[in-house]
Jmol script that loads the backbone (N, CA, C; Angstrom):
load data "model"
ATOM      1  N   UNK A   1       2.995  -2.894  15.806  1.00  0.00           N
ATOM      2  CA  UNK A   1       2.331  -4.004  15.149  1.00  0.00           C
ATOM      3  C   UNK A   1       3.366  -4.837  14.403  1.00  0.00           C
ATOM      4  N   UNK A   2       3.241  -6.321  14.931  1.00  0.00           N
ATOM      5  CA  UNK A   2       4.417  -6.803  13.805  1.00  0.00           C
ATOM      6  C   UNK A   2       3.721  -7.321  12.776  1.00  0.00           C
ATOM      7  N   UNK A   3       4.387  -6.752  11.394  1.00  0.00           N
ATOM      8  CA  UNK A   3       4.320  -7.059   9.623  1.00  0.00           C
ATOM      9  C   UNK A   3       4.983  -8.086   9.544  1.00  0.00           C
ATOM     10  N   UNK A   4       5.497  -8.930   9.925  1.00  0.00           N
ATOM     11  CA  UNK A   4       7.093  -9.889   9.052  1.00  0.00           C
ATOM     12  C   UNK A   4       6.081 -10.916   8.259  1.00  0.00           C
ATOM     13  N   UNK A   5       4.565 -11.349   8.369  1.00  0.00           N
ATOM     14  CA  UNK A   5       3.515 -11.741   7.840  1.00  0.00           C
ATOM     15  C   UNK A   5       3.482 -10.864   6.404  1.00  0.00           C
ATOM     16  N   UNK A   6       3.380  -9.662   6.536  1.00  0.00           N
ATOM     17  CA  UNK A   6       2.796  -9.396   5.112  1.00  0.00           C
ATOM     18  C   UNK A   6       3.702  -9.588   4.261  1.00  0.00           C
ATOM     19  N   UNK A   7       2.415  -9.324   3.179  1.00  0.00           N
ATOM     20  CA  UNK A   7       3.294  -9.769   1.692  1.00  0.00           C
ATOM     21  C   UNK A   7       3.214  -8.477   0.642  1.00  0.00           C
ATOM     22  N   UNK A   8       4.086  -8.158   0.431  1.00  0.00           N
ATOM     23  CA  UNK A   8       4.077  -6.498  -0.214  1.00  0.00           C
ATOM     24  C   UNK A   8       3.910  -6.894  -1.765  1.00  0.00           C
ATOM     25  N   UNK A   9       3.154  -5.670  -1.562  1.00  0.00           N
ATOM     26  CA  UNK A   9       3.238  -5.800  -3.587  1.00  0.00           C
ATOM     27  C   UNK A   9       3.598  -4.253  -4.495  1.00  0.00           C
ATOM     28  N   UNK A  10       3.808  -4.385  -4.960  1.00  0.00           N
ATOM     29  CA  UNK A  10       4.150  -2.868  -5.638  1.00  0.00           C
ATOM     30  C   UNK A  10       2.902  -2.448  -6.280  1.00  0.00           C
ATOM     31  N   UNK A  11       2.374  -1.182  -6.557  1.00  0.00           N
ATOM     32  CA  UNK A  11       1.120  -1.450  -6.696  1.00  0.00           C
ATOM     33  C   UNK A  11       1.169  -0.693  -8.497  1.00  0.00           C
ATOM     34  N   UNK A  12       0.307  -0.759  -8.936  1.00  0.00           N
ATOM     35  CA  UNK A  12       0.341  -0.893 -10.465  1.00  0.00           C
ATOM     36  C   UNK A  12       0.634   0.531 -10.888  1.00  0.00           C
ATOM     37  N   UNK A  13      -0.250   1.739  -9.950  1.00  0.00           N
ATOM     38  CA  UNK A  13      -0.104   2.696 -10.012  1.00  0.00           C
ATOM     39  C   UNK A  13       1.575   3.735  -9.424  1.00  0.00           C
ATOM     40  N   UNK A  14       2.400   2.849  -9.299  1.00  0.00           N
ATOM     41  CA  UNK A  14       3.530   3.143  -8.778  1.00  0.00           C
ATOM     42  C   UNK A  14       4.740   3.578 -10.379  1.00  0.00           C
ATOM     43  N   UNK A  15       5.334   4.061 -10.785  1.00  0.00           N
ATOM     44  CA  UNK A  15       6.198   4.453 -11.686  1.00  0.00           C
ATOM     45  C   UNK A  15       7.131   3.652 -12.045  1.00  0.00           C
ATOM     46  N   UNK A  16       7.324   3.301 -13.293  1.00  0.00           N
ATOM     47  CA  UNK A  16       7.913   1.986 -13.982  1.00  0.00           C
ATOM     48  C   UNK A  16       9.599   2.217 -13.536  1.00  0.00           C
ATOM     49  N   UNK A  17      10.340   3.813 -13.366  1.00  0.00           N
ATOM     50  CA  UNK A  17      11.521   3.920 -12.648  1.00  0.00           C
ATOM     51  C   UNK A  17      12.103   3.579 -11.958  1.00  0.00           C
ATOM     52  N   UNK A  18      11.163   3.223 -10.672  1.00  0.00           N
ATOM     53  CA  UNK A  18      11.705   3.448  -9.387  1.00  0.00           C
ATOM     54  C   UNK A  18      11.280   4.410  -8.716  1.00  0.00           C
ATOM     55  N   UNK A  19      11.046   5.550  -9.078  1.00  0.00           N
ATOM     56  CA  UNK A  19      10.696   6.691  -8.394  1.00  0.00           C
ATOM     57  C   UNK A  19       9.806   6.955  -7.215  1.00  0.00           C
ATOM     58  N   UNK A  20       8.525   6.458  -7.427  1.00  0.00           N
ATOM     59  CA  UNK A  20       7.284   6.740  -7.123  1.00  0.00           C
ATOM     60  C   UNK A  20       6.908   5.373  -6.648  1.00  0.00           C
ATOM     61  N   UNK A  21       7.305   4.662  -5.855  1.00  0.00           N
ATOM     62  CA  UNK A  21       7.158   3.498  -5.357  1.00  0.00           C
ATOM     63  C   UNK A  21       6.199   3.357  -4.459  1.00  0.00           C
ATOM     64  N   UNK A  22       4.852   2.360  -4.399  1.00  0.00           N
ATOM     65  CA  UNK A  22       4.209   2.187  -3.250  1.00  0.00           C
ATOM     66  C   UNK A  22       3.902   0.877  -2.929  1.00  0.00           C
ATOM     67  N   UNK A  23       4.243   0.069  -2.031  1.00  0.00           N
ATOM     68  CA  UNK A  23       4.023  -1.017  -2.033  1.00  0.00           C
ATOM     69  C   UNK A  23       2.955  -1.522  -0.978  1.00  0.00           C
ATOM     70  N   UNK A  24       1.738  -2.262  -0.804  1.00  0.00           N
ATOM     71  CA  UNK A  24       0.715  -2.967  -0.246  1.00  0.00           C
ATOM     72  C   UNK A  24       0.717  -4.317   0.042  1.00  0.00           C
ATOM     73  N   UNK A  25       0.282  -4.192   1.464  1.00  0.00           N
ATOM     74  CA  UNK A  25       0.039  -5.843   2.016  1.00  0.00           C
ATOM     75  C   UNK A  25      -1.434  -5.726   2.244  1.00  0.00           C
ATOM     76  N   UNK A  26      -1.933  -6.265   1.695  1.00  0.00           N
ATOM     77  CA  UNK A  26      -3.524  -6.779   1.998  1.00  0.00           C
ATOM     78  C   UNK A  26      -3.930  -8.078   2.163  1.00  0.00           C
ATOM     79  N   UNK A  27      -3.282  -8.858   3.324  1.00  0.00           N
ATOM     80  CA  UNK A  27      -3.284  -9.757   3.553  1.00  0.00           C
ATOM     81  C   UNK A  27      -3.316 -10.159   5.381  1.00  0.00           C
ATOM     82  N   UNK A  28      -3.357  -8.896   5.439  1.00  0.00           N
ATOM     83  CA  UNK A  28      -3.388  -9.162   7.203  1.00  0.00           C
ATOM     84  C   UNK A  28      -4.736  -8.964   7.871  1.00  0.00           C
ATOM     85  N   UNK A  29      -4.924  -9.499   8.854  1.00  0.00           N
ATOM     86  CA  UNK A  29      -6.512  -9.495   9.154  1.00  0.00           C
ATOM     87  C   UNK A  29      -7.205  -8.363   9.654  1.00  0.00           C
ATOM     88  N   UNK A  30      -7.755  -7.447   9.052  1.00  0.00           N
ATOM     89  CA  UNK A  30      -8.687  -6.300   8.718  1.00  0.00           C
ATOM     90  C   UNK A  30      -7.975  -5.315   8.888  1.00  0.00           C
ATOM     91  N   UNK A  31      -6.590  -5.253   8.037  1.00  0.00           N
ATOM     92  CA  UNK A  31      -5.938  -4.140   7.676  1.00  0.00           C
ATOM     93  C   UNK A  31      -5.136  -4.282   6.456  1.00  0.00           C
ATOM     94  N   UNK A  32      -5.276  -2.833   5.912  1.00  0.00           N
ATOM     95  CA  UNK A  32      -4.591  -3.125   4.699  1.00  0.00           C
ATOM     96  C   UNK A  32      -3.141  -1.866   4.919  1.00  0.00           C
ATOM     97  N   UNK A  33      -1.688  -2.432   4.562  1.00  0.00           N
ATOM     98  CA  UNK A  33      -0.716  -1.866   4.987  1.00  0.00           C
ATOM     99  C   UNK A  33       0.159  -1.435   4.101  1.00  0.00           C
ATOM    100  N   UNK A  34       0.998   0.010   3.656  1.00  0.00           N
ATOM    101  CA  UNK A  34       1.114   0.671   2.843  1.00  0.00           C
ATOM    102  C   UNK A  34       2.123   1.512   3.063  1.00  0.00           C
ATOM    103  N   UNK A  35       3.062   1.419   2.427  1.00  0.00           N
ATOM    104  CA  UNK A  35       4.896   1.664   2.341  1.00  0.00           C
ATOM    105  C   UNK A  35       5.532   2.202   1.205  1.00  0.00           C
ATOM    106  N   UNK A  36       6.586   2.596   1.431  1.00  0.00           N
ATOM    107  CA  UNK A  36       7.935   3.388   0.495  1.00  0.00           C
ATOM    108  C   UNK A  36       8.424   2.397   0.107  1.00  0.00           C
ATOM    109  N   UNK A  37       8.765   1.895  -0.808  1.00  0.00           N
ATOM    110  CA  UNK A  37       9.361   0.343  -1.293  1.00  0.00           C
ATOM    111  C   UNK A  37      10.663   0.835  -1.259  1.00  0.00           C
ATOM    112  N   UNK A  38      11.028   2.313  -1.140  1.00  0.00           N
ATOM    113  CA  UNK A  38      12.462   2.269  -1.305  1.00  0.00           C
ATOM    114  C   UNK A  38      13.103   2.303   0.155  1.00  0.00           C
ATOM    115  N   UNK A  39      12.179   2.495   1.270  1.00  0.00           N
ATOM    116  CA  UNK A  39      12.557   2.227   2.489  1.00  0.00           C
ATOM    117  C   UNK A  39      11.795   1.007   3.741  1.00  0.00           C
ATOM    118  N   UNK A  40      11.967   0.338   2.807  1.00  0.00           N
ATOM    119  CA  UNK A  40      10.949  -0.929   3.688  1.00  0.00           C
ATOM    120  C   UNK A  40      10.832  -1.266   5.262  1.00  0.00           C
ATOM    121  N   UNK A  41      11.733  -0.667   5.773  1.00  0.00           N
ATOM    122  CA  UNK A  41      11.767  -0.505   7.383  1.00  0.00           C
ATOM    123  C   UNK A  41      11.680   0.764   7.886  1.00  0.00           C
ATOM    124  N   UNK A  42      10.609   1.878   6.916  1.00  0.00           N
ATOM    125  CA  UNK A  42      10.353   2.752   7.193  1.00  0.00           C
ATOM    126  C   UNK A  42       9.268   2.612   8.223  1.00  0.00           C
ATOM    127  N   UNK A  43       8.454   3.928   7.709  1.00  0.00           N
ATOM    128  CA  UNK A  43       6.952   4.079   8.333  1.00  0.00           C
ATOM    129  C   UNK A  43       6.020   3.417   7.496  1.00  0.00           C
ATOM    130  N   UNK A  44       4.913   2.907   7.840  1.00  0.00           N
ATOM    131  CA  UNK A  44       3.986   2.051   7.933  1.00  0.00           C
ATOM    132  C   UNK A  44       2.532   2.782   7.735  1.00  0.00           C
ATOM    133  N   UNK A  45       1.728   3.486   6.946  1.00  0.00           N
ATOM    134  CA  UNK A  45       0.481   3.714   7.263  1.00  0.00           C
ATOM    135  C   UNK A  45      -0.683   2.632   7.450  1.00  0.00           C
ATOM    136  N   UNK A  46      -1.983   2.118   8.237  1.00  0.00           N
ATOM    137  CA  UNK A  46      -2.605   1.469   8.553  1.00  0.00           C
ATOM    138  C   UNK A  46      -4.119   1.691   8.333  1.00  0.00           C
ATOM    139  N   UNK A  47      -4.779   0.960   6.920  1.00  0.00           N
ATOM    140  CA  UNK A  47      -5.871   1.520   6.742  1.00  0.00           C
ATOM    141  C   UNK A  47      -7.153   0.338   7.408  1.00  0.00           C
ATOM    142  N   UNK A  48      -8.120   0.433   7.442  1.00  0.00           N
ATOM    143  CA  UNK A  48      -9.440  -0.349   7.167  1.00  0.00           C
ATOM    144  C   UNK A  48      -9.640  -0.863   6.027  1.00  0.00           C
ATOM    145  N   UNK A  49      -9.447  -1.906   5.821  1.00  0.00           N
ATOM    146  CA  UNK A  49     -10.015  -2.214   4.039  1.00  0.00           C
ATOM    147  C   UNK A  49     -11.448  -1.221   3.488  1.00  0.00           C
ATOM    148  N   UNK A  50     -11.853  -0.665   4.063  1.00  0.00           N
ATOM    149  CA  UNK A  50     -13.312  -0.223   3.690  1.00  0.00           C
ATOM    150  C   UNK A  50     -12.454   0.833   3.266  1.00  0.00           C
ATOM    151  N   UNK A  51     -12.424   1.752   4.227  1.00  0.00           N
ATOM    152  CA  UNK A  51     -11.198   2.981   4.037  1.00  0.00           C
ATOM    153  C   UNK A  51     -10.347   2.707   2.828  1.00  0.00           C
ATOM    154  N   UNK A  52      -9.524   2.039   3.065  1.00  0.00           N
ATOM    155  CA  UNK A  52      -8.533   1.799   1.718  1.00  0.00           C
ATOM    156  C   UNK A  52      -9.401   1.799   0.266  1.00  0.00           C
ATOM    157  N   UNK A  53     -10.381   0.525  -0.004  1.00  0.00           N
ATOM    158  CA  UNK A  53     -11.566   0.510  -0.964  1.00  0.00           C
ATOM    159  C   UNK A  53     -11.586   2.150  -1.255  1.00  0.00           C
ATOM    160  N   UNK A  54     -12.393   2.534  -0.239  1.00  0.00           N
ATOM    161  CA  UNK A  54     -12.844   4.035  -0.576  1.00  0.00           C
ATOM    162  C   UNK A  54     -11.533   4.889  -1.390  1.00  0.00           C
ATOM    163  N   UNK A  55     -10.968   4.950  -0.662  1.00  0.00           N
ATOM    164  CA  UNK A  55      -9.464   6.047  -0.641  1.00  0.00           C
ATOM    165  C   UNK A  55      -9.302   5.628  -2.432  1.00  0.00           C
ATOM    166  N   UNK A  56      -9.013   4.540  -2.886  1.00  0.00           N
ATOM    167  CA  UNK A  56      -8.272   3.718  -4.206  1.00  0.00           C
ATOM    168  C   UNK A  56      -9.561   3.756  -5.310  1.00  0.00           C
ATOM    169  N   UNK A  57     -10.790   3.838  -4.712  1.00  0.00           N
ATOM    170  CA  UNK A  57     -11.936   3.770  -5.668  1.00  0.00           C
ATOM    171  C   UNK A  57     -12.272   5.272  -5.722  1.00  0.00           C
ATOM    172  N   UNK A  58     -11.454   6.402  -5.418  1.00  0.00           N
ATOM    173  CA  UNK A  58     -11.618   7.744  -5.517  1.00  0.00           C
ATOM    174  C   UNK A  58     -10.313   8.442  -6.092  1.00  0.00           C
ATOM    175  N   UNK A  59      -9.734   8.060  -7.337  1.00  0.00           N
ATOM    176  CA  UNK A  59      -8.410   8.074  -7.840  1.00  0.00           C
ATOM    177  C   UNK A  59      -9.208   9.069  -8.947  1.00  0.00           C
ATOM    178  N   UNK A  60      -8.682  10.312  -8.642  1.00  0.00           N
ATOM    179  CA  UNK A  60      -9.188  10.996  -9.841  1.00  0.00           C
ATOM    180  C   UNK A  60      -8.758  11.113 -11.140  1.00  0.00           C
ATOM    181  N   UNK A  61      -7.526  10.516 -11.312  1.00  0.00           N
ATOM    182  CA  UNK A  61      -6.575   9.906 -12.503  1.00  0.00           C
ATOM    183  C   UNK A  61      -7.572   9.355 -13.439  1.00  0.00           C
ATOM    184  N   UNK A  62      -8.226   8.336 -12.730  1.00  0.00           N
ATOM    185  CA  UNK A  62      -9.145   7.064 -13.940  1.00  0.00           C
ATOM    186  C   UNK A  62     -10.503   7.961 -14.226  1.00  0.00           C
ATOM    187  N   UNK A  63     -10.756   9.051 -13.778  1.00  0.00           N
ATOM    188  CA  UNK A  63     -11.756   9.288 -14.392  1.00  0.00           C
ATOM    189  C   UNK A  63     -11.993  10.509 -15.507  1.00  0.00           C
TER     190      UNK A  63
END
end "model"
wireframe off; spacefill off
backbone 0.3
color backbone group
């Protein structure tokens, strides 16, 4: 699948270090795409926005 479209974001829940880096493109059409910020031409996981929703609205941290 070519990404050179998305637009990554680091996501809030990622570690103010460096460490724990996750970065998100949710901007591509009915997928939301999800990376190692410290290896950006890594691997790629590929969700469903519904899926993703679900997955991120089940963070047992916030509750």
């Amino acid at each position: 699948m070519d990404l050179t479209g998305a637009r990554w974001r680091k996501t809030v829940r990622s570690g103010p270090d460096g460490g724990n880096c996750v970065e998100v493109a949710g901007n591509l059409p009915g997928l939301v795409a999800v990376r190692d910020s410290k290896d950006p031409t890594g691997p790629v996981l590929l969700f469903p926005p519904d899926a993703w929703r679900a997955f991120v609205g089940s963070d047992p941290v916030r509750r």
